[in-house]
C-alpha positions in Angstrom: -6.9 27.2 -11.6 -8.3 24.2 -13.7 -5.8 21.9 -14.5 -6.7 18.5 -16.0 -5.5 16.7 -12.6 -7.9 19.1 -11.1 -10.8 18.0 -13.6 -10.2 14.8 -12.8 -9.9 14.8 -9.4 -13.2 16.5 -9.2 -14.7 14.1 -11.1 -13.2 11.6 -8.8 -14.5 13.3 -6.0 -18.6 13.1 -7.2 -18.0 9.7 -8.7 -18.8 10.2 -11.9 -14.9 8.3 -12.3 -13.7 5.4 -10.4 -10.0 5.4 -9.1 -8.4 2.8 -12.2 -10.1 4.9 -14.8 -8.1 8.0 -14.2 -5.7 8.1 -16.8 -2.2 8.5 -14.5 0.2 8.1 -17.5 -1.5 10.6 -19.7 -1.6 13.1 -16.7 2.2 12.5 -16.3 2.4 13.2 -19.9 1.2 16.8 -19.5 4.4 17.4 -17.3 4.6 19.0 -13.7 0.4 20.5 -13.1 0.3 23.7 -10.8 -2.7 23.0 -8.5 -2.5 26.0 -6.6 -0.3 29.4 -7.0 3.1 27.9 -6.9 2.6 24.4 -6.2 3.1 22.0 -8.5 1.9 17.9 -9.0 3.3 14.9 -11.2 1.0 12.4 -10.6 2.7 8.7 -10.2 3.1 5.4 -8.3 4.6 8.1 -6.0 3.3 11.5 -6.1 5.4 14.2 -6.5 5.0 17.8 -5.3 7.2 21.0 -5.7 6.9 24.3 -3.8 8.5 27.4 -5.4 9.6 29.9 -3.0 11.5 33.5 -3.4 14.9 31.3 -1.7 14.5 28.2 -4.0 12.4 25.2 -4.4 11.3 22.4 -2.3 10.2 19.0 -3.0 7.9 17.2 -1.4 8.4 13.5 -2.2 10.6 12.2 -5.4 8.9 8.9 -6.3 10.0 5.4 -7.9 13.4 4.7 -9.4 12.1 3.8 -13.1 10.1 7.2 -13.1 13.1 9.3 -11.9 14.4 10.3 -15.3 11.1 11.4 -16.0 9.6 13.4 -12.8 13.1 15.3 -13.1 12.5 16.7 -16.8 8.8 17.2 -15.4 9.6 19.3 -12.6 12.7 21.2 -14.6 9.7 22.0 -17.4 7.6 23.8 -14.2 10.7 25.1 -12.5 14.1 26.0 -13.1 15.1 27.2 -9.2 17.7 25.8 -7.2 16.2 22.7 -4.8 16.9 23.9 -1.6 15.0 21.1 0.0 13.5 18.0 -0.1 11.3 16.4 2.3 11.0 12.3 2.6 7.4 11.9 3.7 8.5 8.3 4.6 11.2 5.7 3.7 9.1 3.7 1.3 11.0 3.4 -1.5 8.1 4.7 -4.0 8.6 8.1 -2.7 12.6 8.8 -1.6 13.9 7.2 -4.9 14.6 10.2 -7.5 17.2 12.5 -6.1 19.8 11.6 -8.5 19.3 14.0 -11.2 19.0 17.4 -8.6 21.6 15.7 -6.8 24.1 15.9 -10.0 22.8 19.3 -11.3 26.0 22.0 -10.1 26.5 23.4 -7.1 25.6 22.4 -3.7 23.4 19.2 -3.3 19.8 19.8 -2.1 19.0 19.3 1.6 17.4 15.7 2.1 15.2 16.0 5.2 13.0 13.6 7.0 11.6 12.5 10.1 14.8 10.3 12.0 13.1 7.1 11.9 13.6 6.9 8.1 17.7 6.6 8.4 16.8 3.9 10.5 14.2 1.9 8.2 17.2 2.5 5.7 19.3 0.4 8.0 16.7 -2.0 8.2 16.1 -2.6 4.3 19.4 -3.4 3.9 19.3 -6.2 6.6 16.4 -7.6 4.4 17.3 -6.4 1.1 16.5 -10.6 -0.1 13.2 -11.1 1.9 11.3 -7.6 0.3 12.6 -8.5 -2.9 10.6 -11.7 -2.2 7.5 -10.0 -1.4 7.7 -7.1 -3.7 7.8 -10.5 -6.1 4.7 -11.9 -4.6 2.8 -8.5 -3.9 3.6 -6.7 -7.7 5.2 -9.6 -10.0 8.5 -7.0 -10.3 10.3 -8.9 -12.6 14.2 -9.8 -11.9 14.1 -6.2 -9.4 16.2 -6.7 -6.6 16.0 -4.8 -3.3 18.8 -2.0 -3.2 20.8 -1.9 -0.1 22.2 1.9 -0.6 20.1 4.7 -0.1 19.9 8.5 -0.4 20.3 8.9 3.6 18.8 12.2 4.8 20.6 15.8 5.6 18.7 17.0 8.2 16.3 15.0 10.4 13.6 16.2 13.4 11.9 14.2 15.8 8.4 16.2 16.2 8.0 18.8 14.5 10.2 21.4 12.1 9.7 24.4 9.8 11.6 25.1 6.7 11.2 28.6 5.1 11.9 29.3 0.9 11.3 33.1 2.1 7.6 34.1 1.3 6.5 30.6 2.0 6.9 27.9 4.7 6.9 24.4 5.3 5.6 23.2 9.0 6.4 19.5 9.2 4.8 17.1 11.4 5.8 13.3 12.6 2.9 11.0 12.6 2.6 6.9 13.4 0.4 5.6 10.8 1.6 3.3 8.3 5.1 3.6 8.9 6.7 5.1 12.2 8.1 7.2 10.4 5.6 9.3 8.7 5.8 13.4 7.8 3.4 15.2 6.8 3.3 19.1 6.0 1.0 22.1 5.8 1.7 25.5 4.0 -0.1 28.1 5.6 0.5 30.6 3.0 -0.9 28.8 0.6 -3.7 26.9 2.8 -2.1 23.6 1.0 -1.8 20.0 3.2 1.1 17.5 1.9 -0.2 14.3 3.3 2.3 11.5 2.5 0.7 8.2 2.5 -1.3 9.3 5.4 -4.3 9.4 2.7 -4.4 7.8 -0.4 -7.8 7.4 -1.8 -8.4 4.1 -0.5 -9.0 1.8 2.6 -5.4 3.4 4.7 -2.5 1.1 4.5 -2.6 0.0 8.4 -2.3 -3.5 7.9 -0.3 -5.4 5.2 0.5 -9.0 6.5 3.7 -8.9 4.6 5.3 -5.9 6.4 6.0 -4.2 9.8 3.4 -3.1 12.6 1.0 -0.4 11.3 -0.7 2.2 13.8 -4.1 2.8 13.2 -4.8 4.4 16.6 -2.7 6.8 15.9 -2.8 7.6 12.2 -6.6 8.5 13.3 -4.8 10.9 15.6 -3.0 12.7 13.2 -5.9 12.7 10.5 -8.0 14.7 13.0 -5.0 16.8 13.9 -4.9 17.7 9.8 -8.5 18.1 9.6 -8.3 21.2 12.4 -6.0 23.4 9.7 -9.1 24.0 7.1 -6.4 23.1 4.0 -7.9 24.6 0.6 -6.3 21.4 -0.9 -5.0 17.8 -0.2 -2.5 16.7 -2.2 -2.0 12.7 -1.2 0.7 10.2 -1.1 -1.4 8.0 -3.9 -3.9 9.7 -6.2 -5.4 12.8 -6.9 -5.6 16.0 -4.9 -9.1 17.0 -3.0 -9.7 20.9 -3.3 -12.1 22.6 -1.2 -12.2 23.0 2.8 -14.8 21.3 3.5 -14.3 18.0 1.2 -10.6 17.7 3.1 -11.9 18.4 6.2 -14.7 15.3 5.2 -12.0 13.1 3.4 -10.0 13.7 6.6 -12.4 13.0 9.6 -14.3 9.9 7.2 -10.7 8.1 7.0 -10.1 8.9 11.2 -13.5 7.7 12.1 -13.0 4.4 9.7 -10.1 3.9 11.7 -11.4 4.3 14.9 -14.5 1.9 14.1 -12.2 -0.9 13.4 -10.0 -0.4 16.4 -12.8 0.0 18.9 -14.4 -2.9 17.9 -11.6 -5.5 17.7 -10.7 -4.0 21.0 -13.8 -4.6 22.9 -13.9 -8.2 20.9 -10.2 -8.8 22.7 -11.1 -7.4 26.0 -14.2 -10.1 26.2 -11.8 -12.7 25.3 -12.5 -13.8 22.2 -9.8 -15.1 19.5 -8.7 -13.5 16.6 -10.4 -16.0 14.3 -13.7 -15.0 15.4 -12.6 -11.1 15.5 -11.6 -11.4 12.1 -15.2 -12.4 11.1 -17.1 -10.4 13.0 -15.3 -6.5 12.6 -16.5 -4.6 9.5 -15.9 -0.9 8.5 -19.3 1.2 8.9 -21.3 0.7 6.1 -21.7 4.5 5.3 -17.8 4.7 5.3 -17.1 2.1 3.4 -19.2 3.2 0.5 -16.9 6.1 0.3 -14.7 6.8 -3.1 -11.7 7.4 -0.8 -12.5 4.4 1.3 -12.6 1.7 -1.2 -10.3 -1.5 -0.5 -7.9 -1.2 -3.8 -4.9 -2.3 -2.0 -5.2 -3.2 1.7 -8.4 -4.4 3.7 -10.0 -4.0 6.8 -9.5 -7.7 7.6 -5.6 -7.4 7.8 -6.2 -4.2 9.6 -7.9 -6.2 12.3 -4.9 -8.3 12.6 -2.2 -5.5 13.0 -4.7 -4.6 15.8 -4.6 -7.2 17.5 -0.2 -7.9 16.6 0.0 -4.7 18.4 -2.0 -5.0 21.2 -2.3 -9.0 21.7 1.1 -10.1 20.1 1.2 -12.6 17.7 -0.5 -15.7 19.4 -4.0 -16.1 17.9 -5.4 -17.3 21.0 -6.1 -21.3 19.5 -3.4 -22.8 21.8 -3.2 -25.5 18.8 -1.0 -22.8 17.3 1.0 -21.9 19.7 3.7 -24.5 18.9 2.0 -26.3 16.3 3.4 -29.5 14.3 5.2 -28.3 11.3 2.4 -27.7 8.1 3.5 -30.7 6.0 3.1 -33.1 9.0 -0.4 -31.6 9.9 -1.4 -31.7 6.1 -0.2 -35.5 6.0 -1.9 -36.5 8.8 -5.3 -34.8 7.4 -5.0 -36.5 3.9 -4.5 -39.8 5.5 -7.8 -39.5 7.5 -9.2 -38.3 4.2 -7.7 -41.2 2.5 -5.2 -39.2 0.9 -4.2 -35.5 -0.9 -6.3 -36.5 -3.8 -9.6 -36.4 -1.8 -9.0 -32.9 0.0 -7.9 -31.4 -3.4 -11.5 -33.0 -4.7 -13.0 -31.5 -1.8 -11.2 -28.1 -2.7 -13.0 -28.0 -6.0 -16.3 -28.7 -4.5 -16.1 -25.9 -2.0 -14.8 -23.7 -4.8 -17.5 -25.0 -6.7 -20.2 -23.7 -4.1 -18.2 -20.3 -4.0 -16.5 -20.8 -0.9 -12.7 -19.7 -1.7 -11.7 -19.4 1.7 -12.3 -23.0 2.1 -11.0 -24.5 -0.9 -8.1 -22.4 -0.8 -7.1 -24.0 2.8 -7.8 -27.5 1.5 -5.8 -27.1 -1.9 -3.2 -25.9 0.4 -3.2 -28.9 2.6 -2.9 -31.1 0.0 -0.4 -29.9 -1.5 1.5 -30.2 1.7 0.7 -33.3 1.9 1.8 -33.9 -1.5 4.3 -31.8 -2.9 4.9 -33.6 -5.9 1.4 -34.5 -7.2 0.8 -32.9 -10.5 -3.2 -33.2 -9.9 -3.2 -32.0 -6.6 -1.2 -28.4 -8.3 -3.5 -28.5 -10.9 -6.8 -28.0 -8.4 -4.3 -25.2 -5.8 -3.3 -23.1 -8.7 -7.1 -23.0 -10.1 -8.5 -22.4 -6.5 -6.0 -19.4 -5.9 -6.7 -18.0 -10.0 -10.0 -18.6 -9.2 -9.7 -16.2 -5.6 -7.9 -13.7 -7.7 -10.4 -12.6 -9.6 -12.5 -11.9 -6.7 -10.3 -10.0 -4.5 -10.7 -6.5 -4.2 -7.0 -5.7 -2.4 -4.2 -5.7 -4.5 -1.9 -7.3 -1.6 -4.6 -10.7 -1.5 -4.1 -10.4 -5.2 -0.6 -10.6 -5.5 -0.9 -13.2 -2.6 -3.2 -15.6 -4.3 -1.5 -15.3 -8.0 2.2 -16.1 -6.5 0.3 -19.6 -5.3 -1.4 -20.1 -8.0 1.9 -19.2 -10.5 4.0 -21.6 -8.5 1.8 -24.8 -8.8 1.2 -23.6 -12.6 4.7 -23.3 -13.0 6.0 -26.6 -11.4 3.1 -28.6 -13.7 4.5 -27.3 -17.2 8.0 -25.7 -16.0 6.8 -22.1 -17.2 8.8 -19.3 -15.7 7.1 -18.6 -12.4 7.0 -14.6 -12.8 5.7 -15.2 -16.5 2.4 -17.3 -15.1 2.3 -14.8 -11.9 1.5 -12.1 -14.7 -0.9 -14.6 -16.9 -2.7 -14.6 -13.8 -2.5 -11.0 -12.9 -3.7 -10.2 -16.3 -6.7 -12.3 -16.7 -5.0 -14.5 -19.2 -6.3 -18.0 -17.6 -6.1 -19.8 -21.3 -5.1 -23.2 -19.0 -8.5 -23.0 -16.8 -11.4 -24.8 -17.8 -13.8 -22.3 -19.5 -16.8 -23.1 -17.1 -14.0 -22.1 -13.9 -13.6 -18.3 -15.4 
């Protein structure tokens, strides 16, 4: 079977194509792809994935809200069987968000089933519905989206481990800690076909995103090795294209757990000698041979956060400087700073000269200082929000990205009262008109 997904995704695979030049939207344009006999794909923010059995159809994942509309006319071009099931690989809300139309088609509703953590992480969104509106602001620029607080809650939920059967094929689920607690993957032995979730995504795994709860790299390695021991014919992933061919999943698999491992090992021997996370975070890198991989590339989170949720989930949250532990609030400490640097102007000045001798970490933590220090200095905003455009453009990680252009929109925005979501997506988008020419 050579579908265009498949063409693509070996291409993918040998690296003759880098992840942002496969062309998602046209691939969702072709309509529900069959990878293998009776398994079909739509490719999204989300991915999608139906099984067709003698009893009915099952879904594996239903995607994003604003896609819904059209993943159900996609997979009702493929199929036409009743849904029997559909399997949440995880609460996130980019893949349990497009039930609605097989939920309104007649007769009895399909059965929602999940892991029974996710009910739980549904109770939990609601109770911060406001604050992941916020960062879903910050990390994506979603314009004017607010958080839901109502959820399609599951049917039928396991703890371990469960099988569902559509008659001449089966679905063995599986619970696995990994980036949520709440993780399911699934494997069709009939078919030799692995349903992974977000448990692989074609990029650095998400096991450390500073804006959201603990990650388990320990044991997401776990369950990559325990996936790895089935000899899958194909992965289809949570993000991105599927991998066919035992022994690239079995590679893609074991490369991801052994990435893992590397990071966790050595922040962990780091702790145990006592040092502090400062000098952790500067010290752990991903082996070099791993990091070169397609699958392993940092598109959206980075090992450097994934030290930190290391050390959250072993150490707690004290950093180990005892200056933090009940610090002075940020705009005393940044007033105190400017006034031994004879003011916010001269750490802001200082800001552009360590931007100006590429150091972004640096100038980033004095811009930010002095605009604590001085909140309402026009100047001062000028120099933060052209440090943090300036650290956008060389952030690999789409979660630093979004960090970086919120700070740099809201200074941008409170010089020249522009919309702050407006400038968020100036700076998103390259479009850095108000930067001096010799700063791009």
């Amino acid at each position: 079977m050579d579908t265009p997904i498949l063409q693509y995704a070996d291409k993918l695979w040998r690296g003759s194509v880098r992840p942002d030049e496969v062309p998602l939207s046209e691939l969702r344009r072709g309509g529900a792809q069959e990878i293998t006999y009776g398994v079909a794909m739509w490719p999204a923010s989300g991915n999608v994935y139906a099984v067709r059995g003698e009893d009915g159809l099952a879904l594996f994942d239903t995607g994003n809200a604003l896609d819904a509309p059209a993943m159900y006319r996609a997979i009702r071009g493929w199929c036409d069987q009743t849904v029997k099931y559909a399997v949440f690989s995880h609460g996130h809300l980019d893949h349990v968000s497009g039930m609605e139309g097989f939920d309104e088609e007649p007769g009895p509703r399909p059965t929602v089933v999940a892991q029974e953590g996710v009910a739980r992480r549904f109770v939990r969104y609601a109770r911060t519905a406001g604050y992941n509106t916020v960062v879903d602001q910050r990390e994506n620029g979603f314009v004017r989206m607010g958080w839901p607080n109502t959820y399609r809650t599951p049917d039928l939920t396991y703890e371990d481990r469960l099988t569902l059967s559509l008659g001449d094929v089966t679905l063995q689920l599986r619970h696995a800690l990994g980036e949520t607690d709440d993780a399911t993957w699934a494997f069709l032995p009939e078919r030799g076909v692995l349903l992974t979730g977000d448990l692989f995504v074609w990029a650095v795994p998400g096991a450390g995103d500073p804006q959201k709860v603990q990650r388990y790299p320990d044991e997401w390695a776990v369950a990559l090795r325990r996936m790895a021991t089935l000899d899958a014919d194909i992965l289809l992933p949570g993000h991105g294209l599927p991998i066919a061919g035992a022994a690239r999943v079995r590679r893609a698999l074991t490369d991801t757990a052994d990435y893992l491992d590397s990071l966790v090992e050595q922040t962990l021997d780091l702790m145990n000698a006592g040092a502090r996370l400062d000098e952790i975070l500067h010290a752990v890198t991903p082996p070099p041979e791993l990091a070169d991989r397609a699958y392993l590339r940092p598109h959206y989170d980075e090992p450097e956060f994934i030290v930190r949720n290391v050390w959250r989930l072993h150490g707690g949250w004290h950093d180990g400087n005892p200056a933090h532990l009940k610090p002075a609030p940020d705009a005393v400490f940044a007033r105190a700073v400017a006034e031994l640097s004879a003011g916010a102007g001269t750490v802001a000045g200082r800001a552009v000269e360590a931007a100006a001798d590429g150091d972004l970490r640096l100038a980033c933590q004095l811009a930010e200082l002095a605009a604590q220090a001085a909140p309402d200095d026009h100047k001062v905003h000028e120099i933060r929000a052209l440090v943090y455009a300036l650290r956008v453009q060389q952030e690999p990680g789409a979660i630093a990205r979004g960090v970086y252009a919120w700070a740099a929109a809201e200074s941008r925005s409170k010089i020249t009262g522009l919309d702050l979501l407006d400038v968020y997506h100036e700076v998103t988008g390259g479009r850095l008109w108000w930067m001096p020419s010799s700063a791009c």
